[in-house]
LOPAKOL-624989 format. One record per residue (C-alpha): residue in three letters; x, y, z. Coordinates in steps of 0.02 Angstrom, whole numbers, padded with zeros to 5 digits, always signed. Each point is the difference from the previous one (the first is absolute). Last residue first. Layout:
ALAXYZ...
This chain:
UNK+01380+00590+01979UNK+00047-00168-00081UNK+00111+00058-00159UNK+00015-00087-00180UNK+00108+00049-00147UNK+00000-00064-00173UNK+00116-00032-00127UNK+00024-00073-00169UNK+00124+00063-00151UNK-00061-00072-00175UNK-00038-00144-00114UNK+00055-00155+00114UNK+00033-00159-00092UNK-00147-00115-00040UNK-00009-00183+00011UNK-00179-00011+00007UNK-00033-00062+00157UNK+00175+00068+00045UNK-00068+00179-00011UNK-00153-00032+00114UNK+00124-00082+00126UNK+00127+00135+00021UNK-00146+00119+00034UNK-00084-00118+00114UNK+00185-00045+00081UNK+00034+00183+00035UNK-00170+00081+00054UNK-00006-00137+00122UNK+00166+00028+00062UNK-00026+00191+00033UNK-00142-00042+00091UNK+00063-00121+00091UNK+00127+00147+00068UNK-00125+00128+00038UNK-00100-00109+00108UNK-00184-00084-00051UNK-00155+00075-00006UNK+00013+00085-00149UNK+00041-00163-00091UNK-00178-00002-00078UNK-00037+00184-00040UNK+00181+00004-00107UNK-00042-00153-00075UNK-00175+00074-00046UNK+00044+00152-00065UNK+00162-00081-00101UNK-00125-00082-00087UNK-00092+00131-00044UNK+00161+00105-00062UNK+00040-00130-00136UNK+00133-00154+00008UNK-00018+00013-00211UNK-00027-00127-00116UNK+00090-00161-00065UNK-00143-00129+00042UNK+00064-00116+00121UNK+00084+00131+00100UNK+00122+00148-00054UNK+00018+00180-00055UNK+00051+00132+00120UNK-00121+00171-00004UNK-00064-00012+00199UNK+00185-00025+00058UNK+00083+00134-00109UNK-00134+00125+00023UNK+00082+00078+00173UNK-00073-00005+00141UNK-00027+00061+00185UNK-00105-00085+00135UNK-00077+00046+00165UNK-00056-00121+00135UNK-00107+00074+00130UNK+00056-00077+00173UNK-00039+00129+00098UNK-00100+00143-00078UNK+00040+00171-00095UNK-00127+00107-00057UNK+00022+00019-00191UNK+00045+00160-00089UNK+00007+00022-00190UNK+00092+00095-00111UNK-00038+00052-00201UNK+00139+00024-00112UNK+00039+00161-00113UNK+00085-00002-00153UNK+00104+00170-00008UNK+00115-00020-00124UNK-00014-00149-00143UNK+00108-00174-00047UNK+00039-00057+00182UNK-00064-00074+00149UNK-00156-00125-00076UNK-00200+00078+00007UNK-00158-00112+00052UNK-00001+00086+00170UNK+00025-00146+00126UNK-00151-00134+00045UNK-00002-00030+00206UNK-00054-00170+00020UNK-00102-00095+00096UNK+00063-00187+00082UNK-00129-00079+00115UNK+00068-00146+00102UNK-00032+00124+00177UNK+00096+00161-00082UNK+00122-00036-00165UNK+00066+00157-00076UNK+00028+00010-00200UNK+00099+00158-00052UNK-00015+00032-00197UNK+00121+00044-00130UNK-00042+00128-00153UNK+00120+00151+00100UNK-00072-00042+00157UNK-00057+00087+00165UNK-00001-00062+00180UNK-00027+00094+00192UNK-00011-00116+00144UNK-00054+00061+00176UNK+00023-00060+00167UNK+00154+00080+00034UNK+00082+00055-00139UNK+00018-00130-00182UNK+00039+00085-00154UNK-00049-00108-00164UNK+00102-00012-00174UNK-00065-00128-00157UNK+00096+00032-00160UNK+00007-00010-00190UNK+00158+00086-00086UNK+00050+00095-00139UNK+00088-00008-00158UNK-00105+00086-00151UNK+00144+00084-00084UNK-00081+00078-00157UNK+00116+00152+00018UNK-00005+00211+00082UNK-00130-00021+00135UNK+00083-00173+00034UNK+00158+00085+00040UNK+00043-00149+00114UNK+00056+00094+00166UNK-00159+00102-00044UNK-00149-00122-00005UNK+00111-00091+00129UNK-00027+00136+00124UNK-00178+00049-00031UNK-00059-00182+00013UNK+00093-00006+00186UNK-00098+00166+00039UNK-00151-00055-00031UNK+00009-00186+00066UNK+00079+00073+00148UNK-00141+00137+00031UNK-00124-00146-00019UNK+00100-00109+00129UNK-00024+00166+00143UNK+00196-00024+00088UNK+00090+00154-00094UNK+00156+00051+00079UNK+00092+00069-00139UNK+00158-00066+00039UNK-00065-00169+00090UNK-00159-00024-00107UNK+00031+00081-00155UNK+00212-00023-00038UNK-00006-00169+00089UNK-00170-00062-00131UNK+00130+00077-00117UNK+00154-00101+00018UNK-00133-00179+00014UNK-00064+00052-00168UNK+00180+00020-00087UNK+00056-00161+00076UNK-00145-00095-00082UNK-00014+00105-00158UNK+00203-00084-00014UNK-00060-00179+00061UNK-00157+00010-00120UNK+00133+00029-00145UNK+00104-00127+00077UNK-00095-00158+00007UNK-00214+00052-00005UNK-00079+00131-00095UNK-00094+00140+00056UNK+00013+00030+00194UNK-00142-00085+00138UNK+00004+00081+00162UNK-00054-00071+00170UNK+00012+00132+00133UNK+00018+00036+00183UNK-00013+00179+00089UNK-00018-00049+00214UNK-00028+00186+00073UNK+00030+00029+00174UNK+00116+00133-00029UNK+00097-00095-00116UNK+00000-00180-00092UNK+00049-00026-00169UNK-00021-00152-00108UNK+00016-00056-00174UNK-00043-00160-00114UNK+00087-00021-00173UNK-00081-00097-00150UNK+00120+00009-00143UNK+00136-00129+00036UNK+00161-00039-00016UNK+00071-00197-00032UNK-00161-00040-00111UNK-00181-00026+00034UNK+00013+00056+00167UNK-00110-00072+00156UNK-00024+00122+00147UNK-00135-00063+00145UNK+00043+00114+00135UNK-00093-00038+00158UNK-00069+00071+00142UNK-00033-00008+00201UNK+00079+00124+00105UNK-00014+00109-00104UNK+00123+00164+00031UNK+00139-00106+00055UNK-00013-00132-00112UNK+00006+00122-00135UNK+00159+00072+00062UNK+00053-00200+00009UNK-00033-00008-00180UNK+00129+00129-00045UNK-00074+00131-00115UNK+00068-00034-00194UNK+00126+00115-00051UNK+00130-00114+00042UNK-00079-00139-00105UNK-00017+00095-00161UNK+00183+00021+00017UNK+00054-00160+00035UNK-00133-00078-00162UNK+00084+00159-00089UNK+00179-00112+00032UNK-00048-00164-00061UNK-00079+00102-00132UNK+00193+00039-00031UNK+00050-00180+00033UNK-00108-00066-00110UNK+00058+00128-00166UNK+00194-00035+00039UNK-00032-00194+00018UNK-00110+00007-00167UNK+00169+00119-00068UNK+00103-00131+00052UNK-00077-00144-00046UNK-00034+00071-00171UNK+00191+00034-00033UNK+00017-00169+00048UNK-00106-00059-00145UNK+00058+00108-00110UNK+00178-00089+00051UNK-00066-00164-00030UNK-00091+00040-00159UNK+00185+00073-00065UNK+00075-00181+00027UNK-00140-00084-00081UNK+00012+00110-00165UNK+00180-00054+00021UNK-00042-00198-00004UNK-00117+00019-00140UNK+00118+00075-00105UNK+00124-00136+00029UNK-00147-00103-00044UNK-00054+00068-00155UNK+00184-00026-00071UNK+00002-00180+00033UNK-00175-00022-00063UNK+00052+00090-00175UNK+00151-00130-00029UNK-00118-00146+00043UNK-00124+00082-00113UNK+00145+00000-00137UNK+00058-00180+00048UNK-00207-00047-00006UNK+00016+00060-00179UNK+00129-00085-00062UNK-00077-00154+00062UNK-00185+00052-00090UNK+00069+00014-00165UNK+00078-00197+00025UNK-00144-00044+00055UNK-00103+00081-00144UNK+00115-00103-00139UNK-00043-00138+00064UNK-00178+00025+00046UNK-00021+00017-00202UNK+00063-00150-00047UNK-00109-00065+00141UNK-00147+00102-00085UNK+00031-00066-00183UNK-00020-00176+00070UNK-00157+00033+00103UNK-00067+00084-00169UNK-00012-00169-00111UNK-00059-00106+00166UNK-00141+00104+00033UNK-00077+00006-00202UNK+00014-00167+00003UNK-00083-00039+00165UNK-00122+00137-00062UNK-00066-00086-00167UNK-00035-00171+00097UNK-00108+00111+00128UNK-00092+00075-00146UNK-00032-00146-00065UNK-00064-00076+00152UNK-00119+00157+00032UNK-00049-00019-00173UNK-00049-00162+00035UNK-00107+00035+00174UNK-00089+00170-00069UNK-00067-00111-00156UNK-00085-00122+00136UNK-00042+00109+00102UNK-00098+00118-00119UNK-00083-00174-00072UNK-00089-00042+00192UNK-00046+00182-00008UNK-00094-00009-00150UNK-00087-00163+00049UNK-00047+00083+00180UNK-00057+00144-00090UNK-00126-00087-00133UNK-00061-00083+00170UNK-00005+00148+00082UNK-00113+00076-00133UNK-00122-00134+00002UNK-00045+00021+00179UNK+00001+00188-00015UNK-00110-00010-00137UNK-00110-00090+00111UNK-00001+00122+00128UNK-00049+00139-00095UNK-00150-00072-00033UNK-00033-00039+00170UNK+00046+00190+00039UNK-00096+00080-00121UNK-00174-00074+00055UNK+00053+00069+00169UNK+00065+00171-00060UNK-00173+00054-00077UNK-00076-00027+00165UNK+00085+00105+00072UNK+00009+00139-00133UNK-00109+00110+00113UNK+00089-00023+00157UNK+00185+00028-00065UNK-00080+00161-00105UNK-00047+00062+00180UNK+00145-00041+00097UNK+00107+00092-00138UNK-00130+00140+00016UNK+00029+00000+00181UNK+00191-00014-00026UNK+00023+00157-00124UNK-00128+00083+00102UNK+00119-00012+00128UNK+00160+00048-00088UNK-00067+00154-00071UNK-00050+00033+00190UNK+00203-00006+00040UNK+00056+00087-00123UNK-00117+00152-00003UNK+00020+00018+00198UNK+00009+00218+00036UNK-00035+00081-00169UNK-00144-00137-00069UNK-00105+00015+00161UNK-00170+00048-00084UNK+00046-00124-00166UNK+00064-00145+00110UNK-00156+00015+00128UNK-00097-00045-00157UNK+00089-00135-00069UNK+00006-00101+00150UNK-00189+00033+00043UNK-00047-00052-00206UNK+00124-00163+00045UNK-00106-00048+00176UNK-00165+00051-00091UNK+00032-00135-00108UNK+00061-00120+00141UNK-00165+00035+00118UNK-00006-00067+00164UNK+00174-00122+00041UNK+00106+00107-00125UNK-00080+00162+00093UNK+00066-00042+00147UNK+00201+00017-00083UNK-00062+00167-00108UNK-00079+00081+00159UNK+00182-00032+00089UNK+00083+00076-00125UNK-00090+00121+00003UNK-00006+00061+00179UNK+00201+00013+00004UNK-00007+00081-00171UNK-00115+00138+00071UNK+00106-00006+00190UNK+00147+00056-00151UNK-00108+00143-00065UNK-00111+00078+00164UNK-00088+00121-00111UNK-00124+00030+00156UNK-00150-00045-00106UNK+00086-00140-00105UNK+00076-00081+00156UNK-00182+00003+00080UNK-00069-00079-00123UNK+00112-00134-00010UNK-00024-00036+00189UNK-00181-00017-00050UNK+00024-00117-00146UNK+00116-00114+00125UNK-00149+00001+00112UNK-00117-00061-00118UNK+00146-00112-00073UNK+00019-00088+00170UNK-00192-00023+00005UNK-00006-00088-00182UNK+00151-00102+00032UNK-00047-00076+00182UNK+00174-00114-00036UNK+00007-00020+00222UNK+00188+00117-00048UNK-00103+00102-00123UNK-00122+00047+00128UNK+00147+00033+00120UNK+00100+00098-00115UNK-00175+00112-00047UNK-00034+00051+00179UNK+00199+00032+00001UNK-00016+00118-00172UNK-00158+00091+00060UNK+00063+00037+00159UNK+00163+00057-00039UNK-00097+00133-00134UNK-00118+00082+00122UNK+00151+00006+00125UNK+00113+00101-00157UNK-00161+00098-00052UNK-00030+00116+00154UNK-00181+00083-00029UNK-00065-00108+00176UNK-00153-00094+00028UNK+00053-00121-00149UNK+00156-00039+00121UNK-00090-00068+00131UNK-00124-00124-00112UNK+00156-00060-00082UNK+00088-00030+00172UNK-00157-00087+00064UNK-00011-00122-00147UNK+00190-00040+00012UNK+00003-00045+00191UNK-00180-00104-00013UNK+00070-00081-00147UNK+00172-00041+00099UNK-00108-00072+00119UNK-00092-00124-00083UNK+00157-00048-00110UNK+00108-00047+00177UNK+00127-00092-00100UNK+00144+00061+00104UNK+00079+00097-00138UNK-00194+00055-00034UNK-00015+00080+00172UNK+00178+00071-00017UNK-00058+00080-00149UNK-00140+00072+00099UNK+00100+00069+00098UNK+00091+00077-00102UNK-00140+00081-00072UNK-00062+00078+00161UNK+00179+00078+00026UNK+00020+00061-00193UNK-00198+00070+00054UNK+00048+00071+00168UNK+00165+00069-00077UNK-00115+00125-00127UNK-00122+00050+00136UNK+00118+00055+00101UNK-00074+00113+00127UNK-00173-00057+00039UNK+00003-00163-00092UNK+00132-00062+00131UNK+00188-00041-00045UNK+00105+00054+00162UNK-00080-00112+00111UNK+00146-00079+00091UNK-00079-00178+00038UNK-00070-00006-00164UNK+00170+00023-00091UNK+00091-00131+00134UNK-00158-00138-00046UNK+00047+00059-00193UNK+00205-00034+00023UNK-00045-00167+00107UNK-00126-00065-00130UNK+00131+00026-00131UNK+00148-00095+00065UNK-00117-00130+00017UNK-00050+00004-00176UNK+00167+00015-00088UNK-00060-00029-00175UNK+00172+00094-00046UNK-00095+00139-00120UNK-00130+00013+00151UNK+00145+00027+00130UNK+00050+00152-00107UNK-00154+00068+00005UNK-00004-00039+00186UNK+00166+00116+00021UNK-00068+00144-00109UNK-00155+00005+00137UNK+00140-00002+00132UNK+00081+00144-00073UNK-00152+00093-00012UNK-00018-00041+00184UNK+00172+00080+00014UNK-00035+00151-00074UNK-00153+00024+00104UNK+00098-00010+00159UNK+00148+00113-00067UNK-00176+00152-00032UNK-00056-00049+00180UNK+00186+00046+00073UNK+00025-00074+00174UNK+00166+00101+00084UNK+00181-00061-00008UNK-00035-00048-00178UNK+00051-00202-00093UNK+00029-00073-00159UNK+00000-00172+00015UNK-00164-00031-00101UNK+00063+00112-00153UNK+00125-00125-00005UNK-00118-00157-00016UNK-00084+00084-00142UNK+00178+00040-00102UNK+00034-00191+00031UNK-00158-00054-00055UNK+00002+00109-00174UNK+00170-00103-00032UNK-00038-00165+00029UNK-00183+00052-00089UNK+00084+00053-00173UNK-00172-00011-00067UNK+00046+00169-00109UNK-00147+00049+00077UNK+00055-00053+00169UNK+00162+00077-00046UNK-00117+00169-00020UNK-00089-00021+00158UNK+00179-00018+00106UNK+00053+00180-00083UNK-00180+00065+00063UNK+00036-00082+00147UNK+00179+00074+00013UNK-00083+00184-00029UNK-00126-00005+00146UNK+00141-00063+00130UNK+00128+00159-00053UNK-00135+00114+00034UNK-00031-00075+00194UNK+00181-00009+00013UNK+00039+00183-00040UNK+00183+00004+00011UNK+00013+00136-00129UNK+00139-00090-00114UNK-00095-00147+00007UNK-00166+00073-00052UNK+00095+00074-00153UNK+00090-00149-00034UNK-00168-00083+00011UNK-00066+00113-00116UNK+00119-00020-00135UNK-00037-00192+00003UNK-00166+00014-00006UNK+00017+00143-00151UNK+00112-00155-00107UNK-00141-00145+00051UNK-00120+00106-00082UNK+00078+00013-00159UNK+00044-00205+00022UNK-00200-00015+00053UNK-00069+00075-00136UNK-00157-00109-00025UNK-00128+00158+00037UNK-00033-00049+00185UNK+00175-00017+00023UNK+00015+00192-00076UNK-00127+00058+00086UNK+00070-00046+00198UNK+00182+00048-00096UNK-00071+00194-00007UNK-00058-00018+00178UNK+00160-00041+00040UNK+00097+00118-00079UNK-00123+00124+00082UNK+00020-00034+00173UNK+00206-00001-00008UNK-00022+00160-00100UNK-00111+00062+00143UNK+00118-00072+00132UNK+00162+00088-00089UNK-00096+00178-00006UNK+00105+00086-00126UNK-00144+00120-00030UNK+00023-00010-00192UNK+00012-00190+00024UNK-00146-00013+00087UNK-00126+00089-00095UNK+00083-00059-00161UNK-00050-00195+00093UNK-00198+00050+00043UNK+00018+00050-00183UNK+00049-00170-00054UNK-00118-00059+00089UNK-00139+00116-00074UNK+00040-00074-00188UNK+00043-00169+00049UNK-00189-00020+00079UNK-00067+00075-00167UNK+00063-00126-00098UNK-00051-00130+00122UNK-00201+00056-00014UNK-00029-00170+00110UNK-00116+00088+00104UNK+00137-00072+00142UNK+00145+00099-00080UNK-00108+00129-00045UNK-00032+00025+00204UNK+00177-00024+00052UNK+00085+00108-00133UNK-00140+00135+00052UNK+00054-00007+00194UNK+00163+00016-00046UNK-00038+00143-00089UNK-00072+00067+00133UNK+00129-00031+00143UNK+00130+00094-00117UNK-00108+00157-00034UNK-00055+00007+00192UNK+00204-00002+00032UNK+00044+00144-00126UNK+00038+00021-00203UNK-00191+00033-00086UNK-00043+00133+00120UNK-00113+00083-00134UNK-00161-00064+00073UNK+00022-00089+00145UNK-00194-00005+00066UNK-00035-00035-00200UNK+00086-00172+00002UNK-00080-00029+00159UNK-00160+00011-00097UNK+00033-00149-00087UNK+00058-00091+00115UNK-00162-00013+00084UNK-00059-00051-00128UNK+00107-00129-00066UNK+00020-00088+00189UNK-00207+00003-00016UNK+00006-00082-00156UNK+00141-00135+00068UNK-00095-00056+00146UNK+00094-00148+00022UNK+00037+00019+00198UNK+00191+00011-00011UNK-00023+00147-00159UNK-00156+00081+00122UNK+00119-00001+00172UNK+00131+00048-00104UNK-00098+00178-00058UNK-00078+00018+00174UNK+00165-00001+00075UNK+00066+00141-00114UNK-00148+00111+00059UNK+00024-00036+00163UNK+00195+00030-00007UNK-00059+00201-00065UNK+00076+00035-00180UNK+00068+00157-00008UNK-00038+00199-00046UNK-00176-00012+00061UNK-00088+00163-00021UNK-00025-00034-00192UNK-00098-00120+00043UNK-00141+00103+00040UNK-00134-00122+00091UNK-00142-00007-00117UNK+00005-00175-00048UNK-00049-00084+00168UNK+00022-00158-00028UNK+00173-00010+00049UNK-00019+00054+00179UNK-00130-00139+00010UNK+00099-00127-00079UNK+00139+00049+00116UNK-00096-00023+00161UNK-00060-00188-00067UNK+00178-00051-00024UNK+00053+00071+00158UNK-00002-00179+00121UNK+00040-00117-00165UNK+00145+00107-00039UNK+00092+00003+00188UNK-00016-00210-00045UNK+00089+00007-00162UNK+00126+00126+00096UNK+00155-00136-00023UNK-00045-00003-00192UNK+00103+00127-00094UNK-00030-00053-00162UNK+00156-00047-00097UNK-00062-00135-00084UNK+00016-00207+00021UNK+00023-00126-00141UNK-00077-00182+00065
């Protein structure tokens, strides 16, 4: 099942002022040229009448909104409309029509340089586009706006676009793949309860017992539609659409089970629901599966009544490829009901969908008309046959003589021929020993001369060896030269580093979990302590080896320079200040340098706790239950004056605070070759909580060390994180 971007997670807020807004809107001499916006009631009313069915009201009321805007072609209410429009000729099945105001939903967007609207609108535009049969153009905007969605961190976004992408390789009836993009979407996970992820996932569920269907997996798909009933999502109400697909299913799993009574009952109800409603697409699903299961029990004449309907309904809403669909299928019950009318149906629905599957209905009539000429001439073809097999009879005999008198000529000139080549053999092995003769005697001088050459080679061989050897200890030096000197940064690095036993001494209870991926390293922590302030930090420099090493050194000299020279101890004015700094050490006002750094930084007095994060987050664990502190989405570096939001939390004992780098979260490994990802780490961090500082830190080695060994995966970047029991 596709899904829109309708913002659903007020459905129920709708139903409640659905009646107050078509009051408001009824009255026609309001002046609407008072109301420079779109009011949210308004806009609610709108989805509430596309989810509902009531497509000539939606039209109406639209309508007239069109006017409230006026001239304001380029803002928000512009956007949302045609959106709205796309939706509604998209479901009138006017598709031209629904590309047109899509498409401007998407200039909209991309004039604004709203990333979320473009995201929105790519989508929609692929949502019409698998509907049309262009699943590989669609497939291309899906993928653009899930990089989009990705790049904004907007789970619930980045959840609708993979089931669309999962829909089309269920198309494609690539269902390995479809059910692993399904299952994903059912990991994802909020802090919070989001109603719009909820419904996402449902719709991921229904995609799931499609897929079961294609496997015949019954079982599996009684538990998927007892889980869909238990959540409730998919009532007439609100979803009309995925309470038919849900209704339907199950009454496919009725007939998988052999339960034909019921599965009637199922399909009957779901075509007199959808009739009620001006939605095509659940008018024709219902038609086509009531007319599968009179087909399946060979009911011909009721399973082409409702084929004929769902036919209609394809030509109404200019549904091309579900036309060829319905068909077909019309032309295959018809060969059981009428076979005359079966080719006149076939050559008809050729002629009105000609430009989208000419080949393959020529071919169809081709075969009815085949079956038809094979069923007239029957009886023709019997009489034929005996006579046919007589002459048969008396032709194999003539055969068998013939071939009989073929061997017999084939075996003596075979035995001529043989005599002929013995002579023939012995005549030129004569003249080729002469001939050897003289070639040996060729090919000794010959082997003296390559004898000669081999000599030579070798002495040239041996001194080529010789100068290998000394490039070869030339390269031992300078590899000795080049270890020895990061050898040396790794001392360096290390000296700037805080002692651990400072640490010790300011928390009591911590530890440093620091795992490089080569000699030096790019993740650095820092502390300071003063005047009753604790300063600690977990930063995160570009790179890894020695370029992160040198950004690492470089950060650590001017956290010194602002919080010990400067005396700044508020972590937003750090973050400020430290971007300002390497902005200008590394000219990036003036080149295209883009080095920087991700970091976490809190300030711990008395009983108070003060964090804020350049992209990194601060994760404290109170009582088993781990909430985090997000930082500002902004990395050290690359412009002046970012600023970074701070927050405060009231200290308690035993809350366990955590600092992190994205090495950890981001390593590749397990069964599957993907990523550790940060809601795992979540819940490993929530679940060792509890214990001390040090079995922490070996927990978070050997399951890191682990995951990459499943796989046999080596380590793709510098990993630390830092934990402290307050």
């Amino acid at each position: 099942m596709l899904i829109r971007r309708i913002d659903l997670k007020y459905l129920s807020i709708i139903l409640c002022i659905f009646l107050f807004s078509k009051s408001v809107l009824a009255d026609s001499e309001l002046d609407s040229a008072q109301y420079k916006y779109l009011d949210t009631s308004t806009k609610n009313t709108v989805d509430f009448y596309l989810e509902a069915g009531e497509l000539d009201s939606m039209k109406i009321l639209m309508d007239s909104l069109y006017q409230k805007i006026g001239e304001e072609k380029f803002n928000t209410d512009a956007y949302w409309l045609f959106s709205r429009y796309c939706f509604y000729f998209e479901y009138a099945g006017e598709l031209d029509s629904a590309e047109y105001y899509c498409k401007k939903s998407l200039e909209i967007a991309e004039k604004e340089f709203d990333l979320k609207q473009i995201s929105i609108s790519n989508v929609n535009l692929a949502t019409l586009y698998i509907n049309q049969g262009r699943t590989e153009t669609a497939m291309n905007l899906l993928k653009l706006a899930y990089e989009i969605d990705y790049q904004l961190d907007d789970k619930v976004d980045l959840a609708f676009t993979m089931n669309n992408i999962g829909y089309v390789y269920l198309q494609h009836k690539e269902y390995v793949q479809a059910f692993e993009v399904f299952e994903q979407i059912l990991d994802i996970e909020l802090d919070s309860t989001n109603e719009d992820l909820d419904h996402i996932k449902n719709t991921a569920l229904l995609n799931i017992a499609d897929v079961h269907v294609a496997f015949e997996e019954y079982t599996d798909l009684r538990k998927v539609l007892q889980q869909l009933d238990k959540n409730g999502n998919f009532r007439k109400e609100n979803n009309f659409e995925g309470f038919i697909l849900l209704s339907l299913l199950k009454g496919k799993l009725a007939m998988g089970m052999k339960d034909y009574p019921l599965a009637k009952k199922i399909f009957l109800i779901s075509v007199r629901e959808s009739n009620k409603k001006q939605l095509p697409i659940p008018k024709l699903n219902s038609y086509l599966e009531l007319g599968n299961y009179h087909y399946e029990l060979k009911e011909y004449s009721r399973a082409y009544d409702a084929f004929e309907k769902a036919y209609i309904i394809t030509k109404q809403n200019r549904m091309l490829d579900r036309e060829y669909e319905v068909s077909l299928k019309l032309a295959q019950t018809l060969r059981f009901v009428n076979k005359d009318q079966a080719i006149y149906f076939y050559e008809k629905s050729t002629v009105l969908s000609d430009s989208l599957f000419n080949k393959q209905k020529l071919a169809a009539v081709a075969d009815m008309q085949a079956f038809h000429e094979v069923e007239q001439q029957k009886t023709e073809n019997d009489v034929l046959r005996e006579i046919e097999y007589i002459n048969q009879i008396k032709l194999q005999e003539n055969k068998n003589f013939l071939r009989l008198t073929v061997i017999i000529v084939m075996l003596l000139l075979v035995f001529i021929y043989y005599i002929f080549l013995s002579q023939r053999k012995t005549k030129k092995l004569n003249t080729k020993l002469s001939s050897i003769n003289s070639e040996l005697g060729i090919a000794k001088l010959e082997m003296e001369t390559m004898n000669e050459e081999l000599i030579a080679k070798n002495d040239i061989l041996k001194d080529t060896l010789e100068h290998s050897k000394e490039q070869g200890t030339q390269l031992n030096y300078q590899n000795n030269k080049i270890n020895s000197s990061i050898k040396s940064a790794l001392l360096i690095q290390s000296s700037i580093l805080i002692s651990k036993d400072v640490i010790d001494n300011a928390f009591e209870k911590n530890f440093i979990f620091n795992q490089p991926k080569d000699i030096v390293s790019g993740d650095f922590y820092w502390f300071f302590e003063k005047d009753g302030w604790k300063i600690y930090a977990c930063v995160d420099c570009t790179g890894h080896g020695v370029p992160g090493a040198l950004m690492s050194m470089m950060g650590s000299s001017l956290l010194y320079e602002i919080v010990r020279g400067n005396k700044i101890y508020s972590p937003s004015e750090i973050l400020k200040e430290l971007n300002n700094l390497v902005v200008r050490n590394l000219q990036q006002e003036y080149n295209d340098n883009n080095d920087g750094m991700d970091m976490s930084i809190i300030a711990v007095k008395d009983d108070h706790l003060y964090f804020s994060g350049a992209k990194n987050p601060l994760y404290i664990v109170r009582n088993g239950e781990l909430t985090k502190l997000p930082g500002t989405r902004k990395s050290i570096g690359g412009e002046m004056n970012h600023v970074y939001d701070e927050h405060t939390w009231e200290i308690q004992k035993d809350d366990m605070v955590y600092m992190a780098t994205d090495g950890y979260q981001d390593q590749f490994g397990g069964v599957r070759a993907r990523k550790f990802m940060v809601g795992k780490l979540r819940r490993l961090l929530e679940k060792i909580a509890k214990e001390s500082p040090s079995k922490q830190h070996d927990i978070l080695q050997s399951t890191i060390n682990s995951w990459m060994a499943e796989a046999n995966w080596e380590q793709i970047d510098d990993m630390m994180i830092l934990g402290v029991k307050l």
